[in-house]
C-alpha positions, 0 to 999 in steps of 0.5 A: 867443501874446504875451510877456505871457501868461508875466508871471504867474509868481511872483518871487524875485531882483531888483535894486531893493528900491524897485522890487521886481516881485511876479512872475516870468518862467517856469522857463528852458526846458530845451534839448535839443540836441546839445552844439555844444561837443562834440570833433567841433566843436571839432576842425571849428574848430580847423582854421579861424582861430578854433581852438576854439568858446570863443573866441567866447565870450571877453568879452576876444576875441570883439568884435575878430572880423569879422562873417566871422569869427563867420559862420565859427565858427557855421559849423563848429557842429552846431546853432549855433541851440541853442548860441547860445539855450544861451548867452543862457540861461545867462547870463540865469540867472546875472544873476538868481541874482544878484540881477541884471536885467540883463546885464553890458556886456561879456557883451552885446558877446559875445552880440550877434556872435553873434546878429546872424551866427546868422541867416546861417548857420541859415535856420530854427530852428523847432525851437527856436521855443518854448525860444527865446519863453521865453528871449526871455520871461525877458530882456523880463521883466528888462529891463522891471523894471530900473530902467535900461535898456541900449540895447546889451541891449535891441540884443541883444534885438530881435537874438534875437527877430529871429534866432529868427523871434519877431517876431510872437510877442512884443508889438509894445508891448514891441518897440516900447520896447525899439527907441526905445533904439536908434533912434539906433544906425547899423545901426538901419534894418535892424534896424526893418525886420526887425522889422516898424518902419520906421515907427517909424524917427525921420526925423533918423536 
């Protein structure tokens, strides 16, 4: 199933009035899960150098942590899977109740940590496999609507869809846009070759 077949779905919030879309993404999945917030998670990380879950989602903190760091919070987490699609969601349904199509930078260098360890630590998250299309769904529709685009969001993206096994289930068309925005990032390689471009990869880089 590819990622278009959910752009038909009618369209309330947007961010340009001259470029206003006649559609909209489907209904935000509703995720169940145990909460990875809960006082057994927090007691688990409280004991390593983190000290409490949040932190790592603190726009202030959270992108001065190593890599080992972020490994190590995910780590102490029930489902650090669902926790981290919650996360996206949540903040993907927040920008478009206001109105947004994008994500806020400093919300994007909280998520991207998160999603580039998430894949240490959870070998599989075929159970989140359909919750996860729909997020990726929802954050392909608004970047492609948006007037401007965010190479650091459409990072984050290819790192979900990466991270949550969506690469043969979304359009390579649409991947392959998205990652011409960050072909000239440094870890950029890697990344195409997880997502099946290295083709793709710009020989100068």
């Amino acid at each position: 199933m590819l990622i278009e077949v959910f752009f038909l779905f009618p369209v309330n919030n947007v961010l340009s009035l001259d470029d206003k879309p006649e559609q909209q993404p489907p209904e935000a999945p509703i995720i169940n899960s145990s909460d990875s917030r809960s006082t057994n998670v927090q007691e688990t990380i409280a004991s390593s150098h983190l000290g409490n879950v949040d932190v790592l989602l603190d726009p202030e903190g959270s992108t001065s942590f190593s890599p080992n760091e972020v490994f190590t919070g995910l780590q102490g987490m029930i489902d650090p899977a669902s926790y981290v699609l919650n996360v996206v969601n949540d903040e993907l349904l927040g920008a478009q109740q206001r109105g947004e199509l994008g994500l806020a930078e400093p919300v994007i260098k909280t998520l991207i940590p998160l999603l580039e360890e998430l894949p240490r630590v959870v070998k599989s998250s075929k159970h989140l496999l359909s919750d996860a299309l729909q997020v990726a769904t929802r954050w392909s529709w608004m970047m492609g609507n948006s007037t401007q685009m965010s190479p650091l969001e459409a990072w984050g993206f290819l790192q979900l869809i990466v991270a949550y096994g969506l690469v043969h289930a979304t359009s390579q068309d649409n991947t392959l846009r998205f990652a011409s925005y960050v072909a000239h990032f440094k870890q950029a390689p890697k990344l195409f070759e997880s997502l099946g471009l290295s083709y793709a990869m710009p020989s100068k880089f």
